[in-house]
ChimeraX commands (.cxc) that place a marker at each C-alpha (Angstrom):
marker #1 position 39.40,-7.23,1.25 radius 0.5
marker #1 position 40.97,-4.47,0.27 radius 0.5
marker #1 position 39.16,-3.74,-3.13 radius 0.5
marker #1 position 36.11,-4.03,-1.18 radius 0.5
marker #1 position 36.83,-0.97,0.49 radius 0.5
marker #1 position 38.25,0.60,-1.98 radius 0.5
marker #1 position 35.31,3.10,-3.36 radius 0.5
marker #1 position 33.97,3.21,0.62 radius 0.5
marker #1 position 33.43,7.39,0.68 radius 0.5
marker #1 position 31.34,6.46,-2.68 radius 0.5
marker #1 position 29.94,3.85,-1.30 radius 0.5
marker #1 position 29.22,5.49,1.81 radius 0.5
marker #1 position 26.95,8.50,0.19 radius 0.5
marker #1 position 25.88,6.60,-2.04 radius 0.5
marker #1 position 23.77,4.38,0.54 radius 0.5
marker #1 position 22.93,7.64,2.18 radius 0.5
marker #1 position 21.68,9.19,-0.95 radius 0.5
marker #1 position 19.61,6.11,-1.89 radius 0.5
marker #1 position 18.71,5.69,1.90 radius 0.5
marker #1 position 16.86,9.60,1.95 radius 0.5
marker #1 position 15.37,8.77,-1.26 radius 0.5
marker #1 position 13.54,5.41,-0.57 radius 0.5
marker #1 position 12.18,6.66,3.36 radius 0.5
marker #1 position 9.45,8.92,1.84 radius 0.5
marker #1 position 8.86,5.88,-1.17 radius 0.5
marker #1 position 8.94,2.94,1.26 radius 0.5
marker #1 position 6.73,4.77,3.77 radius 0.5
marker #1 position 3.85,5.97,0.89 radius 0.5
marker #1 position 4.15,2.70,-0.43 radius 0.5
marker #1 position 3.46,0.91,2.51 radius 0.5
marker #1 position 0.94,3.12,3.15 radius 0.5
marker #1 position -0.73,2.67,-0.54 radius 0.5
marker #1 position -0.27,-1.60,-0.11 radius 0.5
marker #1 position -2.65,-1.29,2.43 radius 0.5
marker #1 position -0.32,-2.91,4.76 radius 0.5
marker #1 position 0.75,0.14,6.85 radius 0.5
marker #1 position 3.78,2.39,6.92 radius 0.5
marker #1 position 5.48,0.15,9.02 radius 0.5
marker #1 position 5.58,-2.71,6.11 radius 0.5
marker #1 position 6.89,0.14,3.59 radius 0.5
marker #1 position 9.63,0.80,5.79 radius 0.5
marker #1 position 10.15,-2.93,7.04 radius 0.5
marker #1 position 10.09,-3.96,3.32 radius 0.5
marker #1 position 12.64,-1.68,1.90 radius 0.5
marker #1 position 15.04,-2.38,4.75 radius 0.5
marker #1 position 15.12,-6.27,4.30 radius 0.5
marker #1 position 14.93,-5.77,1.01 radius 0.5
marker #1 position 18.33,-4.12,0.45 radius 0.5
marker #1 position 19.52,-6.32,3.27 radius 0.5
marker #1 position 19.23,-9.53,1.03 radius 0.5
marker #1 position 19.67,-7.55,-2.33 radius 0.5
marker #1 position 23.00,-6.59,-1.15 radius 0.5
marker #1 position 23.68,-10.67,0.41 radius 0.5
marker #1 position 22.39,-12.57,-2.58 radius 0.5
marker #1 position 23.05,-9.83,-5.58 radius 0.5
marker #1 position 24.85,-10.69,-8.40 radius 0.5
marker #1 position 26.49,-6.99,-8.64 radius 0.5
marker #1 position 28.55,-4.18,-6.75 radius 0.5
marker #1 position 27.12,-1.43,-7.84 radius 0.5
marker #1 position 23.10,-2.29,-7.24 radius 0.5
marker #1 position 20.91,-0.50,-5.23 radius 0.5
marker #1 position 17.25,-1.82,-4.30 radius 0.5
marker #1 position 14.16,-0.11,-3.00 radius 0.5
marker #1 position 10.62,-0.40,-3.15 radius 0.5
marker #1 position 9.21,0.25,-6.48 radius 0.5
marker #1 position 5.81,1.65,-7.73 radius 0.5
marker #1 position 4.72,-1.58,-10.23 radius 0.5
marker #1 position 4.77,-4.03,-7.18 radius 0.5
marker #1 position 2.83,-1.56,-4.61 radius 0.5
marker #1 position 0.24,-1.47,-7.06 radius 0.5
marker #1 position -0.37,-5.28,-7.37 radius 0.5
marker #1 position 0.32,-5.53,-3.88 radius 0.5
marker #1 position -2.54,-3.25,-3.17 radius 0.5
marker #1 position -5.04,-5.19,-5.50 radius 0.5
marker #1 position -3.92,-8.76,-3.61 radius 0.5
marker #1 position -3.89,-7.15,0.03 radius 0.5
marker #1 position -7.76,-5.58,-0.32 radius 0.5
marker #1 position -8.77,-9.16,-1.87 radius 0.5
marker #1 position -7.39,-10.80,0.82 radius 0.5
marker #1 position -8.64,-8.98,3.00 radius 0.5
marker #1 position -11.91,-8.54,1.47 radius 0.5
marker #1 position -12.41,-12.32,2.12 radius 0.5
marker #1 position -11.32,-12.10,5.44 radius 0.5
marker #1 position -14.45,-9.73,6.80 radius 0.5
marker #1 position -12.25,-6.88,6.17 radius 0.5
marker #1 position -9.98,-7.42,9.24 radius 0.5
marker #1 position -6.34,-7.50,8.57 radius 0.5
marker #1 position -5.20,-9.34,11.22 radius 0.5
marker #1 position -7.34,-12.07,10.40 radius 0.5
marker #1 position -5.97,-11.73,6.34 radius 0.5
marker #1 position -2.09,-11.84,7.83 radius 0.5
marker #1 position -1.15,-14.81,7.60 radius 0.5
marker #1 position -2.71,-15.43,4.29 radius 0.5
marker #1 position -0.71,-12.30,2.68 radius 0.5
marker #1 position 1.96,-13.22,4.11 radius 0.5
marker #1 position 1.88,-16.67,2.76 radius 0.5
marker #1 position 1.18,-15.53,-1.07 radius 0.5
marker #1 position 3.96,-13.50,-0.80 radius 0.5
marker #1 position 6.56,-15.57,0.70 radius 0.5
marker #1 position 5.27,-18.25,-2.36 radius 0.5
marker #1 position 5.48,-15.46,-4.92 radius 0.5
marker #1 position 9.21,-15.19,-3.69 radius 0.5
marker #1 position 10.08,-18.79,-4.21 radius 0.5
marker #1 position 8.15,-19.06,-7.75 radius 0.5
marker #1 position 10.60,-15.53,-8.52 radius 0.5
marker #1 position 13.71,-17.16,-7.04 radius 0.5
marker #1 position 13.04,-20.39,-9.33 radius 0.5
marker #1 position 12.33,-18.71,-12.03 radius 0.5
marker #1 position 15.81,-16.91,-11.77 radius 0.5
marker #1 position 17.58,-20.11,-11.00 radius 0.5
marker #1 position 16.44,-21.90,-14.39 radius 0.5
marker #1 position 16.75,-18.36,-16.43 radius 0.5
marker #1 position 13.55,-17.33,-17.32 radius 0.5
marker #1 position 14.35,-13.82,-16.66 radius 0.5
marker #1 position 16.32,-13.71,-19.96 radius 0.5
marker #1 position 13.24,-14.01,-22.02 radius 0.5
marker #1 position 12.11,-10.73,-20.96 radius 0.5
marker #1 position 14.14,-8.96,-24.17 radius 0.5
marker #1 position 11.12,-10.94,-26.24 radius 0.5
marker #1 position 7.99,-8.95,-24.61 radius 0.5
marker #1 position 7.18,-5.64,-26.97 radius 0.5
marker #1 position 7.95,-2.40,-25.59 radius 0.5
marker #1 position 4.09,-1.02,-25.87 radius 0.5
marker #1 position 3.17,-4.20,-23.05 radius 0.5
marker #1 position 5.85,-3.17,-21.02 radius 0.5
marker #1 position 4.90,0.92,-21.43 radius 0.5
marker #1 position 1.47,0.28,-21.22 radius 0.5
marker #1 position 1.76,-1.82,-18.14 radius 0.5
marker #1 position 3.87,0.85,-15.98 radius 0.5
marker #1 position 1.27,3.61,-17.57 radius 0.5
marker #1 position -1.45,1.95,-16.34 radius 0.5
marker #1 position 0.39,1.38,-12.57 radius 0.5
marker #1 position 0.78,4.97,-12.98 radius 0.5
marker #1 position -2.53,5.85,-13.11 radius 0.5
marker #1 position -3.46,3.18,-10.59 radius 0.5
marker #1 position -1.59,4.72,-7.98 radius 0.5
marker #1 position -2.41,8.16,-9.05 radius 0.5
marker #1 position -6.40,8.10,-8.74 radius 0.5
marker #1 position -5.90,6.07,-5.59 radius 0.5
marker #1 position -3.90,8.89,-4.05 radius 0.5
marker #1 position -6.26,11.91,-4.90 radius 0.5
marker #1 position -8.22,11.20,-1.47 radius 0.5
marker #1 position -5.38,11.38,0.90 radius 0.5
marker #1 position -4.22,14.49,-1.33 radius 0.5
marker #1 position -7.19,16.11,-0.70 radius 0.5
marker #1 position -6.98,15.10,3.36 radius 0.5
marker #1 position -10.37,12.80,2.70 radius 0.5
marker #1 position -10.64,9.16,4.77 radius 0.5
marker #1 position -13.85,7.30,4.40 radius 0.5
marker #1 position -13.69,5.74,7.54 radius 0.5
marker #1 position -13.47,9.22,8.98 radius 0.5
marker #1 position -16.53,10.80,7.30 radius 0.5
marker #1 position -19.18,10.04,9.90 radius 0.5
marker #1 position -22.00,10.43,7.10 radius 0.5
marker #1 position -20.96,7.85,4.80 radius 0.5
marker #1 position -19.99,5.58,7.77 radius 0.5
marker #1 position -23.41,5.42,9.25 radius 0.5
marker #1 position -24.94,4.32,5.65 radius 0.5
marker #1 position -23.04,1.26,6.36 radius 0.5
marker #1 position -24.31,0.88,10.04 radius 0.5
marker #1 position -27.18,-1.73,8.86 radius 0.5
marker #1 position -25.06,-3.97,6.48 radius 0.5
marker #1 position -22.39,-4.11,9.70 radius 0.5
marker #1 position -24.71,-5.22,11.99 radius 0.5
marker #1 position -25.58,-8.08,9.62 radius 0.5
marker #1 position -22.18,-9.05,8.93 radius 0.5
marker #1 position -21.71,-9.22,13.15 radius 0.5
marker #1 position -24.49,-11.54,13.30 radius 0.5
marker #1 position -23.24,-13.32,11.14 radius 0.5
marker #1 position -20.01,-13.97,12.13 radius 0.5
marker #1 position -21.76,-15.06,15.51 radius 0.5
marker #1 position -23.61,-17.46,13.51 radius 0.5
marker #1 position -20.70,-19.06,12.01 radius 0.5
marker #1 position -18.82,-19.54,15.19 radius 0.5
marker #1 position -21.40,-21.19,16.91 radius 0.5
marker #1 position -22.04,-23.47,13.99 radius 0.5
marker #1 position -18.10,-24.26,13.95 radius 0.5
marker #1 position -19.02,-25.18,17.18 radius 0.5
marker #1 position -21.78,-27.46,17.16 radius 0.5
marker #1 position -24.26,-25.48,19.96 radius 0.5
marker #1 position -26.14,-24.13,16.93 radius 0.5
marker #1 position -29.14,-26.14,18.06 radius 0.5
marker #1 position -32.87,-25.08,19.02 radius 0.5
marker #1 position -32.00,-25.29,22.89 radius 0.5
marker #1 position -29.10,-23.22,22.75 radius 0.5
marker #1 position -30.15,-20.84,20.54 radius 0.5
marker #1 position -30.69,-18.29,23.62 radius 0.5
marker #1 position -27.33,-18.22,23.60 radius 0.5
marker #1 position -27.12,-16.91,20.45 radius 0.5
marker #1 position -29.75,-14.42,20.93 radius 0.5
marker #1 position -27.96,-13.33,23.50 radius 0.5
marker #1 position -24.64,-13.03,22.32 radius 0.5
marker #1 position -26.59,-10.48,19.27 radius 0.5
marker #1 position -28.02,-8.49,22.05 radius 0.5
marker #1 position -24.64,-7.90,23.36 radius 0.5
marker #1 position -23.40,-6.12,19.95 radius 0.5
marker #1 position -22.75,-2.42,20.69 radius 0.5
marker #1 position -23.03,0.39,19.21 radius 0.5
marker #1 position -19.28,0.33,19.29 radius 0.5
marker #1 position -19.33,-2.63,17.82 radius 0.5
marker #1 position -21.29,-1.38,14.66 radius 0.5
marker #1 position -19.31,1.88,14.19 radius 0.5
marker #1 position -15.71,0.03,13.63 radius 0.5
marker #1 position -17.39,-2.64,11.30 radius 0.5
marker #1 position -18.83,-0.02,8.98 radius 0.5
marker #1 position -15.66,1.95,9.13 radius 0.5
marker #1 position -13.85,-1.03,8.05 radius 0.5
marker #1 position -16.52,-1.54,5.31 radius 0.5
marker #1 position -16.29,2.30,4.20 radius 0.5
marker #1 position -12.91,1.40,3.81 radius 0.5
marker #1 position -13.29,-1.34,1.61 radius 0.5
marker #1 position -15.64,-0.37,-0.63 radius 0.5
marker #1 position -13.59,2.95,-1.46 radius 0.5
marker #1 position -10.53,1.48,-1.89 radius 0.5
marker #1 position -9.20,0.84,-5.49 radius 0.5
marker #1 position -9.72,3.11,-8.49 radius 0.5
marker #1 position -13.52,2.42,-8.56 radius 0.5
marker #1 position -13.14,2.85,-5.28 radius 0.5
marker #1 position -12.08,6.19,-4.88 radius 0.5
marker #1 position -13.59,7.06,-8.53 radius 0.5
marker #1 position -17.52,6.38,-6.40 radius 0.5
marker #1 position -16.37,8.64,-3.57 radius 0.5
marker #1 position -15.05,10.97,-5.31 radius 0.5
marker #1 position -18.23,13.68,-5.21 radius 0.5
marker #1 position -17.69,13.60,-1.39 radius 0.5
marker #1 position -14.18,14.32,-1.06 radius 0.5
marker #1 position -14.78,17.45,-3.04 radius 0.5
marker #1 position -17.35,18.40,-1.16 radius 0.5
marker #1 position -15.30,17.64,2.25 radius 0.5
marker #1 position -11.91,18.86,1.32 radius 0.5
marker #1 position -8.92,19.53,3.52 radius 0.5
marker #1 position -7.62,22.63,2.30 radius 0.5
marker #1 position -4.24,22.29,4.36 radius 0.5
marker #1 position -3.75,18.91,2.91 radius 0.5
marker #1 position -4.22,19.56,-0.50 radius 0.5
marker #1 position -2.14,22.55,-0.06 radius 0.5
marker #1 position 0.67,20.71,1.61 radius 0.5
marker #1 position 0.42,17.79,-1.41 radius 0.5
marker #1 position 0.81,20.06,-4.23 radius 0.5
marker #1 position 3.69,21.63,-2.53 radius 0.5
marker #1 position 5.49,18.51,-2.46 radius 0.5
marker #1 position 4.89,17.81,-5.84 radius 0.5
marker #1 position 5.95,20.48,-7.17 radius 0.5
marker #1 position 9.14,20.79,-5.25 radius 0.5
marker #1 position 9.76,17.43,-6.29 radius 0.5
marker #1 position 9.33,17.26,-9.97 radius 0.5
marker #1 position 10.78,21.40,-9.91 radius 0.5
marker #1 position 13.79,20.35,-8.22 radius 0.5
marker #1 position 15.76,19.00,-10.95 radius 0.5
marker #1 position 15.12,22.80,-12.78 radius 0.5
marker #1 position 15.77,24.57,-9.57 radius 0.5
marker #1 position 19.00,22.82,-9.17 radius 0.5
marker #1 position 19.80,23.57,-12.77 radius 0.5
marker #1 position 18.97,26.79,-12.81 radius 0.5
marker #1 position 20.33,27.98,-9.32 radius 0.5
marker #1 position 23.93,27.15,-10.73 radius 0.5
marker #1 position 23.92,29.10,-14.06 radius 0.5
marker #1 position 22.37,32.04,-12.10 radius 0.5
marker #1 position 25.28,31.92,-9.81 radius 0.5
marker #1 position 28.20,31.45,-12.37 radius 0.5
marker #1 position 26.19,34.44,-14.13 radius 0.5
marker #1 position 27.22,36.38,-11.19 radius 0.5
marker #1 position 30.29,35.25,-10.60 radius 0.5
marker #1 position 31.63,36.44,-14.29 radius 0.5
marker link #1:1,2 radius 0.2
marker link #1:2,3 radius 0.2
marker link #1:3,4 radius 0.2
marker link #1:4,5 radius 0.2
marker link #1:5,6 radius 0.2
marker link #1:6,7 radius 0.2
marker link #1:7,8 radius 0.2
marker link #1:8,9 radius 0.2
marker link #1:9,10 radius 0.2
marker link #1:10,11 radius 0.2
marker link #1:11,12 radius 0.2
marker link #1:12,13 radius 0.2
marker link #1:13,14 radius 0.2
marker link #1:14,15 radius 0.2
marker link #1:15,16 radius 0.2
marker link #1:16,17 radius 0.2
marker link #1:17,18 radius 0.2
marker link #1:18,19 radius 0.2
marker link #1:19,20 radius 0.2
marker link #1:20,21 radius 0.2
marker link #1:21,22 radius 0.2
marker link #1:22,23 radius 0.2
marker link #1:23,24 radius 0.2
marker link #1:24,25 radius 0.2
marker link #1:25,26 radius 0.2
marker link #1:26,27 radius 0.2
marker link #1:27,28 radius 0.2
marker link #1:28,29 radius 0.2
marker link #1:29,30 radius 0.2
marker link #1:30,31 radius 0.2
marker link #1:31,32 radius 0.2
marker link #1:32,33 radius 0.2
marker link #1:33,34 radius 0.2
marker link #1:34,35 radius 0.2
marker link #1:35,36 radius 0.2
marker link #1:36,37 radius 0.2
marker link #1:37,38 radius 0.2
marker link #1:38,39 radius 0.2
marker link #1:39,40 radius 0.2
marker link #1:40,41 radius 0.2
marker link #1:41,42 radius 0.2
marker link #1:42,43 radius 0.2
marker link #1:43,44 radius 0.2
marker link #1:44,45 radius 0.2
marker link #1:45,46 radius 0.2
marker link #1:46,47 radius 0.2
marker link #1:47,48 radius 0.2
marker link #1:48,49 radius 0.2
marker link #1:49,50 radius 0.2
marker link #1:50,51 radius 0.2
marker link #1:51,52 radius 0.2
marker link #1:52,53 radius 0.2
marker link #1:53,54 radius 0.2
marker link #1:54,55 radius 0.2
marker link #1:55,56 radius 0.2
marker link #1:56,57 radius 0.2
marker link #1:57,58 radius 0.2
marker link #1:58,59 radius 0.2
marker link #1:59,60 radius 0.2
marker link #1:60,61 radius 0.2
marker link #1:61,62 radius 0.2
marker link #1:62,63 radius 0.2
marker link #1:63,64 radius 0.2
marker link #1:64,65 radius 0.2
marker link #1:65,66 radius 0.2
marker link #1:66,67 radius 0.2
marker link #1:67,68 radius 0.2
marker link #1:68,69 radius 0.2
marker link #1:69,70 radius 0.2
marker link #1:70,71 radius 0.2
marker link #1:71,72 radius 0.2
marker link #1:72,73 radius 0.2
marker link #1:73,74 radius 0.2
marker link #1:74,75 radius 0.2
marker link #1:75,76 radius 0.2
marker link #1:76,77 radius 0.2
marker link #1:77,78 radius 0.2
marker link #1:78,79 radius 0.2
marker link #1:79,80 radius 0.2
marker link #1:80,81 radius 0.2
marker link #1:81,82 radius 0.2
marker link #1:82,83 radius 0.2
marker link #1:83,84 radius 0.2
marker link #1:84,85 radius 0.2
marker link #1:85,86 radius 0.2
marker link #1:86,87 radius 0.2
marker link #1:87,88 radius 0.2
marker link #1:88,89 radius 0.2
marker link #1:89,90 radius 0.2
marker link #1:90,91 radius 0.2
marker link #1:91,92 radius 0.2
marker link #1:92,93 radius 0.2
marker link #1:93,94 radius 0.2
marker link #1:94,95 radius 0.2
marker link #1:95,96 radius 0.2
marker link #1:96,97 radius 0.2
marker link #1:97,98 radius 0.2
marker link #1:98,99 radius 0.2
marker link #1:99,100 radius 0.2
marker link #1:100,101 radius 0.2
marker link #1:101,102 radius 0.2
marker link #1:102,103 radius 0.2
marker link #1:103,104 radius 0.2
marker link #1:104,105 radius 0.2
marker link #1:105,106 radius 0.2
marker link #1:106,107 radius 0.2
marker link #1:107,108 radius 0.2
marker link #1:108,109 radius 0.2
marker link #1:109,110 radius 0.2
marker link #1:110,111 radius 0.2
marker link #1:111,112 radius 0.2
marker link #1:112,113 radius 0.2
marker link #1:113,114 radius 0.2
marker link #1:114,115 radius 0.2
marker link #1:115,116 radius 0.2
marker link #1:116,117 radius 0.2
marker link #1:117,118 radius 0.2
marker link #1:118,119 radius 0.2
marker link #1:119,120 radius 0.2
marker link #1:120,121 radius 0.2
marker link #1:121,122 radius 0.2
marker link #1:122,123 radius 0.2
marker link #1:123,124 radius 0.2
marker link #1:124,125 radius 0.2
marker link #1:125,126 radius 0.2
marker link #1:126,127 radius 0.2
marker link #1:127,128 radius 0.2
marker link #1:128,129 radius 0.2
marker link #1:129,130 radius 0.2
marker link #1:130,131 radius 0.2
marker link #1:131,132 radius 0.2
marker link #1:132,133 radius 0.2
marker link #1:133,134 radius 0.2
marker link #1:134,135 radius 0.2
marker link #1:135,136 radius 0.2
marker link #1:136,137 radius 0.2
marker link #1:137,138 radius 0.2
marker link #1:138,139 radius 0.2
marker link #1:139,140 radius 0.2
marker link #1:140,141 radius 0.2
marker link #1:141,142 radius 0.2
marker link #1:142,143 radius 0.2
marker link #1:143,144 radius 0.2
marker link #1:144,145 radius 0.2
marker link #1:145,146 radius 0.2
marker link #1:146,147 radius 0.2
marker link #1:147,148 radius 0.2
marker link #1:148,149 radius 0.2
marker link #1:149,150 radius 0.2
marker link #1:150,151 radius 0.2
marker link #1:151,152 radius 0.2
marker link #1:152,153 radius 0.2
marker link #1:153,154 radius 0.2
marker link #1:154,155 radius 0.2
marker link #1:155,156 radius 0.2
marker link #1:156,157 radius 0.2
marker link #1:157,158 radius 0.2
marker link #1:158,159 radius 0.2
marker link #1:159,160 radius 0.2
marker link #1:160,161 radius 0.2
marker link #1:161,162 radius 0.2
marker link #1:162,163 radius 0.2
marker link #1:163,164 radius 0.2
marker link #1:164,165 radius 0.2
marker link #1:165,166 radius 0.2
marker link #1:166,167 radius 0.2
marker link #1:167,168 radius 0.2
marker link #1:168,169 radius 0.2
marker link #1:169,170 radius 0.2
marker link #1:170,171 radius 0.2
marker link #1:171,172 radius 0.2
marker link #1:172,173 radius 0.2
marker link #1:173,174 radius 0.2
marker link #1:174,175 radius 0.2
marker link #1:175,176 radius 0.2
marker link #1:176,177 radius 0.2
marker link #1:177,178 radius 0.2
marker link #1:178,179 radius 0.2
marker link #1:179,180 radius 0.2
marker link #1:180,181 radius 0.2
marker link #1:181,182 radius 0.2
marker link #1:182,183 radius 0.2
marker link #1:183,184 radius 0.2
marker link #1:184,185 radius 0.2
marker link #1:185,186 radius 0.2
marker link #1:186,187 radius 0.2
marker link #1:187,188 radius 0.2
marker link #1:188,189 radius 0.2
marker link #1:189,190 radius 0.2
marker link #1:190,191 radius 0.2
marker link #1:191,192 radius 0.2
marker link #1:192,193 radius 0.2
marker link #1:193,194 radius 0.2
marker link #1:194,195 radius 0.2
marker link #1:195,196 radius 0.2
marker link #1:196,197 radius 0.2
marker link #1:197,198 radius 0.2
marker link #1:198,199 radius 0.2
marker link #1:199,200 radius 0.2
marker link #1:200,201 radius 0.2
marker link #1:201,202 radius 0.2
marker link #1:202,203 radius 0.2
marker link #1:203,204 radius 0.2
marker link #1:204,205 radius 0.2
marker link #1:205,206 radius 0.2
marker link #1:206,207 radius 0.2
marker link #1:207,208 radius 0.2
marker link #1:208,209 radius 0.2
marker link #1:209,210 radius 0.2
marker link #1:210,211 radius 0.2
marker link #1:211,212 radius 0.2
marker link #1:212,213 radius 0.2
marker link #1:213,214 radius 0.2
marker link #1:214,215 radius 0.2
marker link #1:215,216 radius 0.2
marker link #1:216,217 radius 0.2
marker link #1:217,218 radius 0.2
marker link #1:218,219 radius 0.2
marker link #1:219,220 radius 0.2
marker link #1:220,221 radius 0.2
marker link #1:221,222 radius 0.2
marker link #1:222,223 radius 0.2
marker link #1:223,224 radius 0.2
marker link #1:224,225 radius 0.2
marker link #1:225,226 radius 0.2
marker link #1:226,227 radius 0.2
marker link #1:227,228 radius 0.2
marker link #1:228,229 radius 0.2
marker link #1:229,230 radius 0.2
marker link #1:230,231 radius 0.2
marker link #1:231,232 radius 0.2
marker link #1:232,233 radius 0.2
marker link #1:233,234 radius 0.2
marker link #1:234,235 radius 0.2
marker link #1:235,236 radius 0.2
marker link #1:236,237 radius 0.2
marker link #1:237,238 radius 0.2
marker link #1:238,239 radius 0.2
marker link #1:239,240 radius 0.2
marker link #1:240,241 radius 0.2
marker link #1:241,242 radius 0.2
marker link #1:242,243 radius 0.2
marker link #1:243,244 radius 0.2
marker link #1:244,245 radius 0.2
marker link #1:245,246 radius 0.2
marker link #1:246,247 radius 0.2
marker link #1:247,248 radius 0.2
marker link #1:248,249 radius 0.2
marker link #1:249,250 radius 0.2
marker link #1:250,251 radius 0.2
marker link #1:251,252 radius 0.2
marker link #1:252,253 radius 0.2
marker link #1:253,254 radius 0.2
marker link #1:254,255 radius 0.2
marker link #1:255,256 radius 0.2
marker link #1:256,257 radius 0.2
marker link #1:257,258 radius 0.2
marker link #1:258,259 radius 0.2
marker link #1:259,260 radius 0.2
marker link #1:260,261 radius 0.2
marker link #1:261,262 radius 0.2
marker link #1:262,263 radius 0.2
marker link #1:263,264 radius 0.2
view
């Protein structure tokens, strides 16, 4: 007991320090996975929770990492591709390949797979995070440049028509489920199509906007229109952050040496 408190103050910022850092990453992450802020945040909190519980060292610290967002992002839109582009309906399916993609990670682990990663070449490995890299960067030129798809009214309405088909049919496929797809009750299903609103319409095609712009070809086919409908305070905001963030290391070198300049 007391060893295990014996490096607490180090400990202590330590957490902090890794705590500040992986807010901004869990919440762009969970943002990028499709899944939501909220999962970036949820994820990187139970994350460490069971790093820390099951971990096989004192000194680790986990997070949420770039290479798994990316293939998170790819399984999420398929999933929810399949599932009419509704996320609540794709839940429990993500949720499910996940939780198996645990166990198959935990297993492999258990009968020491994991030491067989020394035999992979270095250019897979580099050319695998390069390409994540890139992934993540085309995907995030829209937001950069403060463009949604779902938000541009223009290219919503061009999916009006294919919305309205996929409403009716949906209808048709729940009244086939159950059984009163028959010539006498088919008023009831011309009814039920009269009934679709104009509301209706206008969140199906956003959620189809969405979907068909999300990915690299995604954002690569959009692209024209973002330039042409750019957010000047966005992109303004997004390069500042970038460049604070990758200048920071030479303003923090620099600063010193300027100051021990004076100081002599």
């Amino acid at each position: 007991m007391k060893n295990l408190f014996a490096h607490f103050k180090g400990d202590l910022f330590g957490g902090v320090t890794a705590g500040i850092v992986a807010l901004p990453l869990a919440l762009a992450f969970g943002v990028s996975s499709g899944m939501g802020p909220s999962a970036g945040l949820y994820g990187a909190i139970f994350i460490s929770f069971f790093a820390a519980l099951f971990g096989g060292t004192n000194t680790q610290i986990s997070g949420p990492t770039a290479p798994m967002t990316a293939v998170s992002m790819v399984v999420i839109a398929g999933i929810v591709a399949a599932n009419d582009g509704s996320l609540e309906k794709a839940l429990p399916a993500i949720l499910i390949v996940f939780l198996l993609a645990g166990l198959m990670q935990i297993g492999l682990g258990l009968i020491g797979v994991g030491k067989y990663i020394r035999y992979i070449p270095y250019p897979v490995v580099s050319g695998f995070m390069t390409a994540i890299g890139v992934i993540i960067l085309v995907t995030q030129v829209l937001p950069a440049m403060g463009y949604y798809p779902k938000e541009d009214a223009e290219l919503v309405n061009k999916y009006k028509p294919q919305a309205e088909e996929i409403i009716l049919d949906n209808i048709l496929k729940e009244e086939a489920g159950e059984g009163i797809l028959v010539l006498e009750d088919f008023e009831q299903t011309i009814k039920r199509a009269g009934k679709i609103t104009e509301e209706d319409m206008l969140k199906e095609a956003r959620t189809l906007a969405k979907s068909e712009t999300s990915g690299v070809v995604g954002a690569i086919k959009v692209l024209p229109r973002a330039i042409q409908n750019i957010n000047w305070l966005e992109l303004i905001l997004a390069l500042a952050t970038i460049i604070i963030i990758y200048g920071f290391k030479k303003i923090t070198t620099t600063i010193p040496s300027a100051l021990s300049l004076i100081h002599i």
